[in-house]
ZAPA-675762 format. One record per residue: z, y, x of N, C-alpha, C in turn. Coordinates in steps of 0.05 Angstrom, whole numbers, plus 32768, in hexadecimal, padded with zeros to 4 digits. Example, Ala and Ser with C-alpha at 12.3 -4.5 7.8 and 13.67 -1.06 7.14 Angstrom:
<sites>
809C7F8E8108809C7FA680F6809C7FBE8108
808E7FD38101808F7FEB8111809D80018102
</sites>
This chain:
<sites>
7FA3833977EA7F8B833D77F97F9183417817
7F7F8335782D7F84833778457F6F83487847
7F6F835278677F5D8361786F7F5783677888
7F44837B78977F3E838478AE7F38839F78AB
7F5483AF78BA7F5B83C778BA7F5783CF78DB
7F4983E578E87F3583EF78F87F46840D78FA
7F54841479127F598431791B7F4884327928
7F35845479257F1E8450793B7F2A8469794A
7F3D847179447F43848B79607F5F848F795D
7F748470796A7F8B8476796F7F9D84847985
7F8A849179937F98849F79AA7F9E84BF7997
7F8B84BB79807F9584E679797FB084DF7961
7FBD84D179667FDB84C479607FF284B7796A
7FFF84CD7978801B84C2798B802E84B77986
802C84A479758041849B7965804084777964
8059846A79578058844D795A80498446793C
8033843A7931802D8437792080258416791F
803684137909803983F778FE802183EA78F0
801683D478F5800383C078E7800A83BD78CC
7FF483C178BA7FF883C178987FFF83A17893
8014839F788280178388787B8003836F7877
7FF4837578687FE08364785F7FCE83617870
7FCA837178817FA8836D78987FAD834F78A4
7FA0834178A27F9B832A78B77F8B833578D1
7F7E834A78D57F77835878E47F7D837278EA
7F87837979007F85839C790A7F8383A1792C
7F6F83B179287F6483BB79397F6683D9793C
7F6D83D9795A7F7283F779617F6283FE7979
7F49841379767F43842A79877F4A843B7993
7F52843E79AE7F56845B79B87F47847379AD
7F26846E79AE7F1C8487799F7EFC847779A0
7EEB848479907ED5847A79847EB984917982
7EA2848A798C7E8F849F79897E89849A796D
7E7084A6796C7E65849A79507E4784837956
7E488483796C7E348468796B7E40844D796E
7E5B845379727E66843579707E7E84297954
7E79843F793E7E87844779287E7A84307914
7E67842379127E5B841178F97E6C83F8790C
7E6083FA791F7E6A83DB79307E8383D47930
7E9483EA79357EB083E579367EBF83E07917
7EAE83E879057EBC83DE78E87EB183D878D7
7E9B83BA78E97E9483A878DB7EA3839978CD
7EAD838C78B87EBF837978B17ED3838878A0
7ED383A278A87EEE83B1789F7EF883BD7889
7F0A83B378777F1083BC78627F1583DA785B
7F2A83DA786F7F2F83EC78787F328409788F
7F2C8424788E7F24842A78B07F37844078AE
7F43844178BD7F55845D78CA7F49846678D9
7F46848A78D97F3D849678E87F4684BB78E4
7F4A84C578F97F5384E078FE7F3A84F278FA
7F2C84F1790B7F1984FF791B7EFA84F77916
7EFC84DC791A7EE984D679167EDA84D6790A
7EBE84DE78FF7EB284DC78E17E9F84C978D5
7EA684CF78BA7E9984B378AA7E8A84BC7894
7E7584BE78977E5F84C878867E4A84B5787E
7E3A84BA786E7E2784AF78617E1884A2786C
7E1184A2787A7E01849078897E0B847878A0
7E23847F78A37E37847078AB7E458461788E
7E4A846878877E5B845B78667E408447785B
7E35844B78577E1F8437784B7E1B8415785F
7E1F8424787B7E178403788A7E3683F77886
7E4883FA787A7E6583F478757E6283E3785E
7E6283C8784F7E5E83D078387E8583C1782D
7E8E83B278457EA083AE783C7EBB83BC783B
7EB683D5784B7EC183ED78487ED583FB782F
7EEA83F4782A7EF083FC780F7F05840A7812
7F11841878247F24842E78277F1F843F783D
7F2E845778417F298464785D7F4A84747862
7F58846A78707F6F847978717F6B848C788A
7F6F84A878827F6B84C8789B7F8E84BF789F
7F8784C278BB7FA284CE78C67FA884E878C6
7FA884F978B47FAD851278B77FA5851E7893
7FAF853978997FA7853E78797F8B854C7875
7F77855678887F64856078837F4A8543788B
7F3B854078727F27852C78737F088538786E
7F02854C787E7EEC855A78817EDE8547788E
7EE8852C78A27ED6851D78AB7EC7850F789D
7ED7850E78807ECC84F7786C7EBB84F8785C
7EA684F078537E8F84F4783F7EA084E7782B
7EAC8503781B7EB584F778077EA484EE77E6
7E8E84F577E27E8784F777CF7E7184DA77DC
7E7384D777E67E6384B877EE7E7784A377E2
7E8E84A977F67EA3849C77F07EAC849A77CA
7EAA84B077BE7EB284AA77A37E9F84A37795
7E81849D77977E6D849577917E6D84777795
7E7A846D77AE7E7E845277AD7E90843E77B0
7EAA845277A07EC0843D77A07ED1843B77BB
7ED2845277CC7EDA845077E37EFC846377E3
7F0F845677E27F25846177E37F23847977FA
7F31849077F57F3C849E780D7F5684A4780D
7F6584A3781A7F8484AE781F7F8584C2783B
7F9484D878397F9784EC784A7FBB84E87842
7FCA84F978567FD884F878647FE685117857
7FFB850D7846800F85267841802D85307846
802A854C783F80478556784C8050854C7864
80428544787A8051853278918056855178AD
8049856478AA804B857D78BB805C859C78AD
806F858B7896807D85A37888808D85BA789E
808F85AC78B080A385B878B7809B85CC78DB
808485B178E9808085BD78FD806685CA7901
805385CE78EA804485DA78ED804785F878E4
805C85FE78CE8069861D78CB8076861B78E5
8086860E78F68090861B7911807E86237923
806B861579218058861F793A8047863E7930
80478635791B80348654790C803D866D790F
806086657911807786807919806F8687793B
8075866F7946806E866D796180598682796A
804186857958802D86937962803986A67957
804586AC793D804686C37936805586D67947
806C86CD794E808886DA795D807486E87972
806586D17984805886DC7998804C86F079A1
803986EC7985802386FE79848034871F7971
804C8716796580518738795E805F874B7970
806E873C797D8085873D79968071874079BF
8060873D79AE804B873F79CB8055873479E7
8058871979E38069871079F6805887047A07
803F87027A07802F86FE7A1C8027870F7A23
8021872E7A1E801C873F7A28803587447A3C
804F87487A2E806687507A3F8064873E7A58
8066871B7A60805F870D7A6C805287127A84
803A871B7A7D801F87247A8D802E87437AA2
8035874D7A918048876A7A9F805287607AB0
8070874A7AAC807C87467AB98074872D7ADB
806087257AD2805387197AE98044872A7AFA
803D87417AE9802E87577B00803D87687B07
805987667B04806B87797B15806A87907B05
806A87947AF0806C87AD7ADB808587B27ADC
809887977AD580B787A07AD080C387AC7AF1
80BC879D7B0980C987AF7B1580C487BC7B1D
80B187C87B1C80A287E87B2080B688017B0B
80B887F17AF780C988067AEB80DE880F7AF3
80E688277AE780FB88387AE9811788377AD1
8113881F7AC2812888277ABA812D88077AA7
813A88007A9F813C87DF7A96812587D37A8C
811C87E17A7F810D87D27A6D80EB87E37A72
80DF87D87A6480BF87ED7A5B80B787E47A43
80A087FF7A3F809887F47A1E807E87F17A1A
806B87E97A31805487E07A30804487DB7A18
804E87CD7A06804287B879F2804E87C779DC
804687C679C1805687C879A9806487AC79A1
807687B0799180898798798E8095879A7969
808987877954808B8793794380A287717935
80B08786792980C1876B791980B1875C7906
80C0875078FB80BF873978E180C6874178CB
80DD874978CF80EF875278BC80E4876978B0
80DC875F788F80D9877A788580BC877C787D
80A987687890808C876B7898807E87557878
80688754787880568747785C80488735786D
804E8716786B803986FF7869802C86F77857
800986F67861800086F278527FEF86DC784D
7FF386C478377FF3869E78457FDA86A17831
7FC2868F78407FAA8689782F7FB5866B782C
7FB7866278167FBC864478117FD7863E7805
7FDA863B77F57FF9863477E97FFD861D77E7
7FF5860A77FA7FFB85EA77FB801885EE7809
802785D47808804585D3781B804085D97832
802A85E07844803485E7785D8034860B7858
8024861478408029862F7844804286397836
8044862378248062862D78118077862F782F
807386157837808F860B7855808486367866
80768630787280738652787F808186677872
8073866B785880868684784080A586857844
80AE8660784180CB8664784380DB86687861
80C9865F787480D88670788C80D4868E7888
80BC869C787B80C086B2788180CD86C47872
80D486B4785F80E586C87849810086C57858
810986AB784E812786A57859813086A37876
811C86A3788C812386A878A6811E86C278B0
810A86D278A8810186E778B8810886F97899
811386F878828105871A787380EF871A786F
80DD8713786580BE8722786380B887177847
80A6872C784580978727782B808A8718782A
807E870A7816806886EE781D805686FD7801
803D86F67806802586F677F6801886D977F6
801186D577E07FFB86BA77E07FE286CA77DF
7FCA86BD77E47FAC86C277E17FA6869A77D9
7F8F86A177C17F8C868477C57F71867C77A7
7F6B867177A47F52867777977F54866A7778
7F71865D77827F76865977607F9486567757
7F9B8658773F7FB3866977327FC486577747
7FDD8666774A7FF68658775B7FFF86417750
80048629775E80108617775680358610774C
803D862477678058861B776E806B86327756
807B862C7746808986397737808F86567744
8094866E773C809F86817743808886867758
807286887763806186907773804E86A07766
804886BD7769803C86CE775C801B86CB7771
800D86CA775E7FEF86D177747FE986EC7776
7FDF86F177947FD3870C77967FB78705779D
7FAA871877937F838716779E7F83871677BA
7F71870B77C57F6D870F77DD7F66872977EB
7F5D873A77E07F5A875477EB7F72876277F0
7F87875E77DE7FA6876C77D87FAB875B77FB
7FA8874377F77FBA8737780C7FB087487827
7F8E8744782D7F85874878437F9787667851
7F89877A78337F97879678407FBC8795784B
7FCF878F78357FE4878F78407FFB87847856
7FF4876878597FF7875378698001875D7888
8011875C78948012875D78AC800A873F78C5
800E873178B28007871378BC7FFA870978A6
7FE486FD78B07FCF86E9789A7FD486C878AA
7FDE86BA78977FDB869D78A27FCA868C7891
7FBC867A789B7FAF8667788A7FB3864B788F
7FBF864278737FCB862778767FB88619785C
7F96861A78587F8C860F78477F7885FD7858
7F7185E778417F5485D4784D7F3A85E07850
7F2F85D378677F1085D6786A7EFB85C87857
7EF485DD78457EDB85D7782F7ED485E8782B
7EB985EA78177E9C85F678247EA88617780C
7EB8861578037ECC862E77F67ED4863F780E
7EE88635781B7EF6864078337EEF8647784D
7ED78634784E7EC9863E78747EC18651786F
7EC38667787F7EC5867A788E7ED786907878
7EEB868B786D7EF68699785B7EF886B57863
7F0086AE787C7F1286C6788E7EF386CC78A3
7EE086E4789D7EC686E978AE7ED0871178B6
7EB9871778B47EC0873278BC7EC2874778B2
7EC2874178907EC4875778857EDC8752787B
7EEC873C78777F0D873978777F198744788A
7F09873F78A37F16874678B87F23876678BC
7F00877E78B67F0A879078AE7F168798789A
7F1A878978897F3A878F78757F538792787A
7F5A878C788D7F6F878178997F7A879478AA
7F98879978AE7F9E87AE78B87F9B87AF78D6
7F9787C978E77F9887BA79007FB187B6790F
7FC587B4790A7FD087AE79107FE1878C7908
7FCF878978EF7FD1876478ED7FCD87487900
7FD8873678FF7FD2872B790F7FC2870F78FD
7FAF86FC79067FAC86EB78F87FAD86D47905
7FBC86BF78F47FC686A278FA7FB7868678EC
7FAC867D79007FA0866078F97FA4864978FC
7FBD863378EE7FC1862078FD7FB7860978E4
7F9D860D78DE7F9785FF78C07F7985F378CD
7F6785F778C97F4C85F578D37F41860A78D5
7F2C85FF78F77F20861779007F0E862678F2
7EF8861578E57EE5862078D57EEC863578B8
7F08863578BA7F0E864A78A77EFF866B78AA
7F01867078C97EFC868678D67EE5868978EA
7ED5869F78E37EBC86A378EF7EC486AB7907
7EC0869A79177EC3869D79367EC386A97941
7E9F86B479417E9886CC794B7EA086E6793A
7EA586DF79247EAF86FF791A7ED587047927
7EDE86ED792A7EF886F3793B7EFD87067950
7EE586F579677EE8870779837EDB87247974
7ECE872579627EC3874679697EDA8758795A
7EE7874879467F028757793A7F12875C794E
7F1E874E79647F2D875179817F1887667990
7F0A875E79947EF7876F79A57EF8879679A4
7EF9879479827EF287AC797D7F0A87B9796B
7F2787AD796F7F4687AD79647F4387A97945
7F3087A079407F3787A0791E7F50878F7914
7F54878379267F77877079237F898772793F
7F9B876D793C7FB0876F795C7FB1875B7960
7FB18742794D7FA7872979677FA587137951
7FA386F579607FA186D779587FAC86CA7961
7FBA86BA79507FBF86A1795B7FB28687794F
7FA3867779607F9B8662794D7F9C86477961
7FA18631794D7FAC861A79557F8F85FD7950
7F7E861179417F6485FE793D7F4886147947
7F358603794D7F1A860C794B7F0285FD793F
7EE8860379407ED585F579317ED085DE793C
7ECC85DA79557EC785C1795D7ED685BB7975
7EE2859B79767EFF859A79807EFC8579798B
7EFD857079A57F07858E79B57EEA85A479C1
7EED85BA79CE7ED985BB79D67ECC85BE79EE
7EBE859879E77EAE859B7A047E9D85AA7A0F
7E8B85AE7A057E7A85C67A107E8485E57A0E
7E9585E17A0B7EA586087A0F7EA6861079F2
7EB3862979ED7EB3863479D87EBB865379DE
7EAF866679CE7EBB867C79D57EE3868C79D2
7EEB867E79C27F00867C79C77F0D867D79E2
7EFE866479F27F0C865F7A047F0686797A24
7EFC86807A1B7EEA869D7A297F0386B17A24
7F1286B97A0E7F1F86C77A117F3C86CF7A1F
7F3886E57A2E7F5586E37A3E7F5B86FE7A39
7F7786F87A1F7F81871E7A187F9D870E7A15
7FAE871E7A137FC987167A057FD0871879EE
7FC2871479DB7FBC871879C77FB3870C79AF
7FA786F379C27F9286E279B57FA286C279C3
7FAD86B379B37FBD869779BA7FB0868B79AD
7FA3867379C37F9C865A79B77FA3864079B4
7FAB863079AA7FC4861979B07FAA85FE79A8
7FAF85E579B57F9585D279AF7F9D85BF7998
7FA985CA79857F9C85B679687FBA85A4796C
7FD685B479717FF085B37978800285AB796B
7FF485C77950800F85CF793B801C85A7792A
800E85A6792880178587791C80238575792B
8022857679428026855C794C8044855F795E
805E856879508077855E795D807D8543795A
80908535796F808F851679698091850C794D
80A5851A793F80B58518791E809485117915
808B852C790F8078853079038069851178FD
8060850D7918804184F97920804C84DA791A
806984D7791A807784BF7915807284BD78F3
808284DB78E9807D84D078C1805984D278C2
804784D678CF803184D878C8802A84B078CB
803084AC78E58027849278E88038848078CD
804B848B78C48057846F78B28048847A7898
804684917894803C848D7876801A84887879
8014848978967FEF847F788C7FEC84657880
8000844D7892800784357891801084337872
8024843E786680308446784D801284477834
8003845C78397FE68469782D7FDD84437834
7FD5843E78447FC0841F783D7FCD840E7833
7FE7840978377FFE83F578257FFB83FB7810
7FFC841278037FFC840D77E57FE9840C77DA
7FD2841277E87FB9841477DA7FAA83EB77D6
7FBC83E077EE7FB583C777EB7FC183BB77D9
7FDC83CE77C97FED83BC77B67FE183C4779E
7FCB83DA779B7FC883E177797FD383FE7772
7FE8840577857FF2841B77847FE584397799
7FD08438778E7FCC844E77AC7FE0846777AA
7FDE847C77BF7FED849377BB7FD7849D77D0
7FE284BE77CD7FD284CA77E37FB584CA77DD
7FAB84C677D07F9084C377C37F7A84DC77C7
7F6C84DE77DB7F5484F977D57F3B84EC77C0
7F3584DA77C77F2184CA77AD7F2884B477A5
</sites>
């Protein structure tokens, strides 16, 4: 089978990505609204897309439409149940951030327990040499070692997190997660167990109508205050506004988060209003080291190859 395969938003992928064998056609977009989303994948067997969304009312003027490869592993853009209603392949994008999306999650973590933007902020306002004596202790500064993470999601990016923090830092790891553990030797704890003990909460699970707003404000006050909480999964996990008023009013010592609800954001967001040292926001980062975005681009290519041979893999419907 030949075909016409359609990237409609190749610029949110830094990488060299190779034409599928079989396309007699491919076409690549820098990026795509949604009023020019039917037009651009008229003809198209096939459509790659990140960001962009493909919903029902878009999927129907498609009719020759018969796959959809996500560059990435979260397909909240996708009307999936349209899609499995009419025969419409999906493939998402796995294990390709094992490694640098637990680094970046540390990244915030180190930061935010070690108060190194607070310290920072001192040292640009002349705190350190005002002092009297080497050092100061402005900030609290709390280790790793020793401390309880606590991972909502036991997919490989939260297993990959657990094992830096067991085997690099000491710490205890807790799962929270809404159904029995998958991974051998992983004990589940309730989410309440997790919330209270936890010195760090990370969340490495998908956005579905289970999980949004998992983390609102009465988790929030569960949580010790001196916890910190980490988001490098999706924004809509976390009630926004219940964040700043948890910061606002110390019910946590701080955040780090790597996603928000709507992205990017042009019309402002309150997030971006906040200026504490305390609160790190990174723009939708954690994934994308070169390694990373390179195995992402070969196995999307990989995901429509096989699906054109009979063999799909990667399969959400």
């Amino acid at each position: 089978m030949t075909g016409k395969v359609v990237f409609l938003d190749r610029a949110s992928l830094k990488a060299q990505v190779r034409k599928p064998a079989f396309a007699d056609e491919y076409v690549e977009f820098e990026k795509t609204t949604s009023q020019q989303i039917v037009e651009r994948l008229q003809g198209a067997t096939v459509a790659i897309t990140n960001k962009v969304p493909l919903r029902e009312e878009t999927l129907k003027q498609l009719p020759r439409l018969k796959m959809i490869a996500v560059a990435a592993t979260g397909y909240d853009v996708i009307d999936i149940p349209y899609c499995k209603a009419h025969g419409i392949a999906v493939a998402n994008i796995r294990n390709y951030a094992t490694h640098t999306v637990p680094e970046h999650a540390f990244a915030l973590i180190l930061a935010l327990r070690r108060n190194i933007l607070a310290y920072r902020e001192d040292v640009e306002a002349g705190v350190w040499q005002k002092s009297d004596q080497f050092c100061f202790f402005t900030h609290t500064i709390g280790d790793l070692h020793g401390a309880t993470l606590g991972i909502i999601g036991e997919g490989v990016l939260g297993r990959a997190t657990a094992h830096i923090a067991e085997k690099g830092f000491g710490m205890r790891v807790l799962y929270a997660d809404h159904v029995p553990p998958k991974m051998e030797g992983v004990t589940f704890t309730p989410m309440e167990q997790v919330l209270a003990e936890s010195d760090v909460i990370s969340l490495h699970c998908p956005l579905t109508p289970d999980t949004k707003n998992i983390i609102g404000i009465n988790e929030l006050r569960k949580m010790k205050r001196s916890a910190i909480l980490i988001n490098t999964s999706r924004g809509g996990l976390v009630d926004e506004a219940a964040l700043i008023q948890a910061l606002d009013e110390g019910l946590i010592a701080g955040a780090g988060f790597d996603v928000i609800t709507s992205e990017p954001p042009k019309n402002g967001h309150p997030f971006l209003d906040i200026r504490r040292p305390n609160f790190i926001l990174t723009p939708h980062v954690a994934w994308a080291s070169d390694g990373a975005m390179q195995f992402l681009a070969d196995q999307l290519i990989d995901n429509i190859e096989a699906w054109q041979k009979g063999t799909p893999q990667h399969l959400v419907t």
